[in-house]
Structures are given as structure tokens and as C-alpha cells.
Steps between C-alpha positions, in 0.01 A plus 500: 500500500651382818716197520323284701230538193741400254657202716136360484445549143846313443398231688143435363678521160591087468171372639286750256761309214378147645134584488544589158696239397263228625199649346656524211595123477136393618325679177794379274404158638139570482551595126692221391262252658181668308684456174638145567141482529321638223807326215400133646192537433537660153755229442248209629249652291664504188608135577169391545399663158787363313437153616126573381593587130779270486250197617229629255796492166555150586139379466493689242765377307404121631165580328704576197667214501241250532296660227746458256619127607127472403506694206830252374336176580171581331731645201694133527178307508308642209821572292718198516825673626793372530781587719901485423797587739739690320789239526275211338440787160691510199689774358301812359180331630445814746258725236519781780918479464508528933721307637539337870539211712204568695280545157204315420345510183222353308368486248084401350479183295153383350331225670582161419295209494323408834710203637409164688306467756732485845434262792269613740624666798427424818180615663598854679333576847142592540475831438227727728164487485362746282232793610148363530293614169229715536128292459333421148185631390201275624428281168175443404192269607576133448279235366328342800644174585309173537303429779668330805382230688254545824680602783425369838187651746646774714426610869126611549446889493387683802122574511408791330275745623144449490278569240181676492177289612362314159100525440294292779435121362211322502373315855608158456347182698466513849792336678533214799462608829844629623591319878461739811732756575669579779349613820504904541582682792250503787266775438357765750252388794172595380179660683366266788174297435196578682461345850347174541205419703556402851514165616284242754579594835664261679459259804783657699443831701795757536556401902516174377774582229664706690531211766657246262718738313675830483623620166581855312459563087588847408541602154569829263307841548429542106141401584462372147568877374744589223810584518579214763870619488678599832883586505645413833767713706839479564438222775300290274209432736145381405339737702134554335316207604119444549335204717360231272420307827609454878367244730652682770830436661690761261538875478613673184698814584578816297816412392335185310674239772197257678627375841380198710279477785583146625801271469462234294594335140415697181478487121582784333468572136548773211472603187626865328421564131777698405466727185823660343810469226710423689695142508479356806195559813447344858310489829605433829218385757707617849427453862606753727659679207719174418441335175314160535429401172636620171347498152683563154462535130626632208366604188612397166452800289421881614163473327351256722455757800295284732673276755323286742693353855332308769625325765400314806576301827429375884635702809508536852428859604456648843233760623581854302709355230483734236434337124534732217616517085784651371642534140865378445588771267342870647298742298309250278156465359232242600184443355217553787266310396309252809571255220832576455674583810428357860625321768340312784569354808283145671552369858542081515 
């Protein structure tokens, strides 16, 4: 071995001791801290069960105790015993020959007579109120008791259901005549009559009409055929017309308008049957496509379907004036009847 070798060995020597040494002290410390440890709590432990057993003597021996302080007074009640202190007995009294200034001794006498009557005490507080009882047996049936007095009429019932019909009676007398009843609803237009015959001819020829007046009836297309019902367009127009009559001086156009041939003063009149459920109807009579005259109605209930509106009046029109019918309310239902639905127009 050289000595550089041993010169290092020498000095490793004192930190190798001071390695050692303080491991040493760590698991010393180490130990002594586990077993601190582990005596607490076998020391708190044994506390805790100590204080358990000693609490658990003392109720016991309070248990004790209060039995026999019962067991004594039931033993003074019954028995009649009566209790000395050892300073207040004579000499050789003490059967039991103990002695002591803290002795008490008694001693059982037989009962005397029962003595007077004390005062009465005062009246000690209300004590509580007891446990409700369980309920009784249901007794028996009474008697019945007398009849009461007639109480007053209560509330009328509600009507019961009806019963089943009862056997059919005998016909009694025949009754007064009841008054009229109310008028019914307006009933469908029935079939056209046959035509009449035709009348005297009379003293005026056509030229001569024709000469003192000009005038225009058209009226519906139904030509006394069923259904008579049209429904109009959109527009509302009264476009189906045929020629009752024309004296001349007016032409009826396709789109149902008649215009004028000559200036002049005119009276124009209309009538539109309308047929439908709803609540209210109308007709204008226009001139030039502006409304002239307006009719109007309303019906009271939607059963009554038919609705009647006419109107008339006096104007001044001017060669091609254009006179036609128009619904106020589009895409309704007139009754087409010649009867029912026309318009006219007669030169003054």
C-alpha cells in the first residue's frame, strides 16, 4: 500500500464517523417517537375504559341506593318505626351493644290508635294531565226516545231523473182553440202558374209608343226554370239579363250595362232578390261604373235566406252612358227569377 493510499483513507476516516453518527441519531429519534406513540395511546385507551367502568359503579351504586331509601320508607310506613339518635337513648337501650355517635337505631313498636284528623293542607299544584284512556266497548241499543217536534221545510231537491213513460190515458174533451202562432220562415218559391190568356189589343200602335216614350225592362234569365240560383263573380256584376221590353232608345251590352242613345232625364229603377246566410246583402245601380243608387238589408236570423233590395231615382244622362247592377259584397247568390230580379230604365 502506497502512502498516498493511506493519507486518503486517514482522511475519509472522520467524515465516514459523521455519517454514522447522524444516522444513528435519526433511527434513535425515529424509535423513540414510534413508542411515545404507541404508550399514549395505550394510556388514552385505558383512560377512556376506566372512566367507562368507573361511571357505570356509580349508577350502579346510585341504583342501590335509591332502592333501599325505598325499601326503608315502605318498611317505616307499614311498620310504624321509630327513629332515636344515640345521644337522646338511655343506658343499655342499644340491644345490638354497638356503640357510636353517628348511630341510629330503631326499634318496631305496634301501632297505636289512629289519631285526629289534621287541618287540611293547602291545595298542591296541578299535577299533569294523565295519558288519554283507550275507548269503551260500544254499549248496547237504547230505548228510542220520544218523538221530537216537526222541524222546518228544507231546500227543494234537484229533479230526479225521469221515469219511464206510464200507460197512455184516456182522450179527454177537446180543448179551446189555442191563438195563432208565430209566422214561419218564408218557404221556397214554388213552380210558376200556367200563362194567362192574352189581352185586348190596344189603341196605340208601336210607332206611336215609341214616339211618346222610350223605356227598357230587363229581368233574370231563369225563364221560370228551377234552380233560379246564379252565383256572381268576383266583380259582382249582373251580367245575365234578358229584354222584357225596349221601346227603342237603349242597347243592352254583354257585360249586362244598357247605355243611352239621347240626352235627356231618366228614371231608373231595381230590384235584386238576393238568396244566402249570410247577414248583411246590397245592390248598387251605377252609371258609368259609379254607384248611383244604393240598396241595403240585413237579415235577422241565418234561416231566413231570402233578401229583397230595390231602389230607385231621376237622372240626367248623356248619349252612351252606361247603366248597369252591381252587388256590394262579390261572389253572392241571387235568385233569377223575372219576378225576382230586374231593373229598368224610362225616359221623361
Amino acid at each position: 500500500m502506497t502512502q498516498n493510499q493511506v493519507s486518503s483513507k486517514v482522511s475519509m476516516a472522520p467524515t465516514l464517523l459523521n455519517a454514522n453518527l447522524h444516522l444513528n441519531w435519526s433511527m434513535l429519534l425515529g424509535i423513540l417517537m414510534f413508542v411515545y406513540t404507541v404508550l399514549t395511546t395505550y394510556l388514552v385507551f385505558d383512560l377512556k375504559t376506566r372512566t367507562a367502568n368507573f361511571a357505570a359503579e356509580i349508577k350502579s351504586l346510585k341504583e342501590d341506593l335509591e332502592e333501599q331509601q325505598q325499601i326503608v320508607h315502605l318498611f317505616r310506613r307499614q311498620n310504624n318505626v321509630r327513629w332515636f339518635h344515640p345521644s337522646r337513648r338511655r343506658r343499655g337501650t342499644n340491644p345490638g351493644g354497638v356503640d357510636g355517635e353517628d348511630l341510629i337505631s330503631c326499634f318496631v313498636c305496634p301501632p297505636g290508635p289512629p289519631g285526629p284528623k289534621g287541618d287540611t293542607g293547602e291545595e298542591g299544584p296541578r299535577g299533569k294531565r294523565g295519558r288519554r284512556g283507550t275507548t269503551g266497548k260500544q254499549g248496547g241499543k237504547g230505548p228510542p226516545g220520544p218523538i221530537g217536534s216537526k222541524g222546518t221545510k228544507g231546500d227543494k231537491g234537484e229533479a230526479g231523473s225521469r221515469g219511464m213513460p206510464g200507460p197512455r190515458g184516456e182522450i179527454g174533451p177537446k180543448g179551446d182553440q189555442g191563438s195563432n202562432g208565430l209566422q214561419g220562415d218564408t218557404g221556397l218559391r214554388g213552380m210558376p202558374g200556367p200563362q194567362g190568356p192574352r189581352g185586348p189589343t190596344g189603341s196605340h200602335t208601336i210607332s206611336e209608343v215609341r214616339r211618346s216614350a222610350q223605356a227598357i225592362h230587363l229581368q233574370g234569365d231563369s225563364d221560370n226554370k228551377f234552380p233560379s240560383l246564379r252565383m256572381l263573380d268576383a266583380s259582382g256584376v249582373l251580367r245575365n239579363w234578358q229584354i222584357g221590353s225596349n221601346t227603342g232608345g237603349f242597347t243592352l251590352l254583354a257585360n249586362g250595362n244598357v247605355t243611352i242613345a239621347e240626352r235627356g232625364q231618366y228614371y231608373i229603377y231595381s230590384n235584386v232578390l238576393f238568396y244566402d246566410d249570410s247577414a248583411f246583402y246590397g245592390a248598387h245601380t251605377t252609371v258609368n261604373g259609379i254607384p248611383f243608387l244604393t240598396c241595403s238589408g240585413m237579415r235577422a236570423k241565418a234561416s231566413l235566406k231570402f233578401g229583397t233590395c230595390y231602389s230607385s231615382g231621376v237622372i240626367v244622362l248623356q248619349p252612351q252612358d252606361m247603366i248597369g247592377i252591381r252587388s256590394v259584397y262579390p261572389s253572392r247568390i241571387v235568385d233569377a227569377h223575372r219576378e225576382s230580379t230586374y231593373f229598368g230604365v224610362i225616359k221623361l
